[in-house]
N, C-alpha and C positions, 0 to 999 in steps of 0.2 A: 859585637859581643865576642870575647876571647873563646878559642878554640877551648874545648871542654876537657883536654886532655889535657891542656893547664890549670885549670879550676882544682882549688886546694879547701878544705874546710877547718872553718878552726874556730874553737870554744872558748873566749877568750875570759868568760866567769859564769859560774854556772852555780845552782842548788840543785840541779837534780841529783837524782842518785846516777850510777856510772853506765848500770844498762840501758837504762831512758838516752843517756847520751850516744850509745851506743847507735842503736836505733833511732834516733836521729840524724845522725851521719849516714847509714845505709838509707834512710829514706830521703836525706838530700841525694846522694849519689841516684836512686830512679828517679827522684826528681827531674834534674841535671838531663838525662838522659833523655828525657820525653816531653819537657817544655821548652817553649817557643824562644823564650827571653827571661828576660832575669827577673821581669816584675812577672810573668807566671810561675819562676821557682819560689816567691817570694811567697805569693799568694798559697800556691801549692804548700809549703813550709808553715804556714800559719795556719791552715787548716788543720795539718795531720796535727801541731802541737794543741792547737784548742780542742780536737777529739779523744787524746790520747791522755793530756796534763787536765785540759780545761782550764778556765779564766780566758784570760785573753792577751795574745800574744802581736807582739811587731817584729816582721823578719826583714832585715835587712842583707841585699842581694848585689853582686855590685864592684865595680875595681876601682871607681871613685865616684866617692860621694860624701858629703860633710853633717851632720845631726847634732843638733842640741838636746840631750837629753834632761830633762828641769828637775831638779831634786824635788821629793815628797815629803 
């Protein structure tokens, strides 16, 4: 795992509103800071979005890795 002091975040499209995003970025950063690996930031991220937004969310965590996402 890369040293956390290079770990960058970024929202690359989004609906929410801008303080939701806000407070998603501060809660990846204690994230970041107190989990293990990247699939407990990931996990950890998916939580606070499904209690905060609700529905259901997929956080992807990560310096390489590749996703098909299928159109609806």
């Amino acid at each position: 795992m890369p040293k956390r002091e290079s770990w960058k975040s970024s929202i690359e499209r989004s609906e929410l509103p801008e303080d939701l995003e806000r407070a998603v970025v501060r809660e990846m950063r204690q994230v970041v800071e107190k989990a293990g690996n990247e699939r407990d930031i990931a996990k950890e991220l998916k939580a606070f979005l499904e209690k905060e937004v609700g529905g259901r969310w997929c956080g992807i965590v990560g310096t390489a890795f590749g996703t098909t996402i299928p159109k609806s």
